[in-house]
Each structure stands twice: as structure tokens, then as C-alpha cells.
N, C-alpha and C positions, 0 to 999 in steps of 0.2 A: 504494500500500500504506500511508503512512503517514497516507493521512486516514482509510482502513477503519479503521485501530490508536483513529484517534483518535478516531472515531463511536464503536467497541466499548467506549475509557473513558468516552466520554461515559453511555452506554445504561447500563454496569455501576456509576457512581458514583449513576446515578438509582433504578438497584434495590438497590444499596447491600452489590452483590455482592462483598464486601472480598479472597477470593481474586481474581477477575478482575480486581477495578481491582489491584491490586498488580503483578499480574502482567501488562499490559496498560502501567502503569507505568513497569515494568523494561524492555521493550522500548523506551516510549518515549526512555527514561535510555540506553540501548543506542546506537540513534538519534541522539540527541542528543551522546554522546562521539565516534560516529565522523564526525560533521560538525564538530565540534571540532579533531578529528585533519586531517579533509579539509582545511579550510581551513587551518591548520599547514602540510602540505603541499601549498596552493596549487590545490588541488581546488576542484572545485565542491558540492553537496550532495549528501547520499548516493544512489545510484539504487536504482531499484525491485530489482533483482539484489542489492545491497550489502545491506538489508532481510531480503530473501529467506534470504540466505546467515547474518545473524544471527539471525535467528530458528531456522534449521536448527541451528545453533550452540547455542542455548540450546536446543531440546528435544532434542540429542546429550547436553547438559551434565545434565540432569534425569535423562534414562535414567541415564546412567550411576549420580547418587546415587539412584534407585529400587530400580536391582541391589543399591549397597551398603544400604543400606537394608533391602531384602526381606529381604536376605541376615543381617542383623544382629536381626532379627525386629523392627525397630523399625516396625512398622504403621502407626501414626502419621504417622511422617516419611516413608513410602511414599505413602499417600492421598494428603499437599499435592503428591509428587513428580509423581503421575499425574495430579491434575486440572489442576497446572501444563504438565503434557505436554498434557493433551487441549487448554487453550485456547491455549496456541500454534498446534497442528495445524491449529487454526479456519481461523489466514491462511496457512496454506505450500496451494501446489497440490493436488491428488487427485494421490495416487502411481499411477505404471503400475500395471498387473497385470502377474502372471508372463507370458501371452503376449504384450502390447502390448512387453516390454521384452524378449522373444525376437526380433521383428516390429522395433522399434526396434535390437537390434543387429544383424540380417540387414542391415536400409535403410543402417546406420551405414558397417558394412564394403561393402556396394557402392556404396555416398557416394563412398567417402575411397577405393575400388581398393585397401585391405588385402589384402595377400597371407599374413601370416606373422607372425608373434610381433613382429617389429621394429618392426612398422606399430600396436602397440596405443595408443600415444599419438595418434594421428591419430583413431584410432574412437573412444576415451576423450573427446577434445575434441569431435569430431563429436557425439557423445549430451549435452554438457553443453551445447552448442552450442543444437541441438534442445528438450531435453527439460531447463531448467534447474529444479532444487529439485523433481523427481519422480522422479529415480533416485536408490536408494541405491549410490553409483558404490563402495564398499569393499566391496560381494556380486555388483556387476556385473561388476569388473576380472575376476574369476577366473573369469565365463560370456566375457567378451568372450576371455580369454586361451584359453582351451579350443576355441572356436570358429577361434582363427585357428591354432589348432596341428594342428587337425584336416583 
């Protein structure tokens, strides 16, 4: 993942795309503090997962100011918020669809022999296990709880 990032600034500082590279940038900078950090704590370099997981992290963090934004009628700072959202999306996985992630919690709970509500942590890991940075698991927990209460 991190020589895609860095192909995508290269390509975006040659079209002299100033959103993209900014924002191609900040993931790098992202990148770059938590091997910082890793090495700090004796780690090795960041993995493709750790990547993964920060970039999920920054387009959670954009939505979020998009809402306040929208919501504030400020257009403007909505626009950079969403096309900052769309070129992260670039590198995170293609999300399930609604029946792949029906289909993925059936296979999870007869993975893991879930019987019951108690068991949701087992299927919860089994799907991030599986399916890492293509479930939104904060819309999932409450189909996987339903399913095993059922």
C-alpha cells in the first residue's frame, strides 16, 4: 500500500493536482509518525493493515467534518471535505455489498460455532479476520447481534 500512496503523489504532483498531492501527503505524514511511534516502541514498520486502518481513520475523520460542514451550510469546506473523502477511498478495499456481508456473517457465525449473544466477539473478530477495511463493523455489530439473538 505504501508505494501505491507513493506512485499516486508521484502521478498527482506531475498533473499538479494540489488537492491530491496534499492529500496523498497527509497520509504519507500519517505513515511516516506511526513508524516513528513503531520504532519508539520497538516495532518494526508499519504493515499493510496499520495503512489500511489509517486511512479508514482519516476518511471517518472527513465525514465526520463534511456533516459539520453540510450542516453549517458552509459548501465550500464540504466540497474539499468530499473530494478529500473520495481520494482516500481510491486505496481502502471495495466495500461488501448488503448481501456479501449477510453471506459473510452466516460463514462468520458457522466459522466460530456462535451460538448466542455471548459469542459476538468471536464472529466480530472472525469478519475483521476475513474481511479487513471492507466492513463497516459499527452497522455490522447490530446485524451480527440480531442474528445471534435470533
Amino acid at each position: 500500500m505504501r508505494e501505491q500512496i507513493s506512485e499516486g503523489l508521484k502521478q498527482a504532483l506531475k498533473a499538479r493536482d494540489q488537492r491530491r498531492t496534499a492529500t496523498l501527503r497527509s497520509i504519507n505524514a500519517a505513515i511516516k509518525d506511526r513508524d516513528i511511534a513503531n520504532r519508539g516502541d520497538g516495532k518494526g514498520p508499519v504493515t499493510n493493515e496499520e495503512i489500511l486502518a489509517l486511512v479508514q481513520k482519516m476518511v471517518k475523520q472527513r465525514e465526520e467534518s463534511f456533516a459539520i460542514y453540510a450542516q453549517a451550510g458552509r459548501a465550500d469546506l464540504a466540497t474539499v471535505e468530499k473530494e478529500e473523502i473520495d481520494i482516500l477511498n481510491e486505496f481502502l478495499p471495495k466495500p461488501l455489498t448488503e448481501a456479501e456481508v449477510e453471506a459473510a456473517i452466516a460463514s462468520a457465525i458457522s466459522t466460530t460455532g456462535a451460538e448466542g449473544p455471548k459469542d459476538m466477539g468471536k464472529v466480530i473478530a472472525q469478519l475483521k479476520a476475513d474481511y479487513p477495511g471492507r466492513i463497516d463493523f459499527g452497522k455490522v455489530s447490530g446485524q451480527v447481534r440480531a442474528k445471534l439473538s435470533a
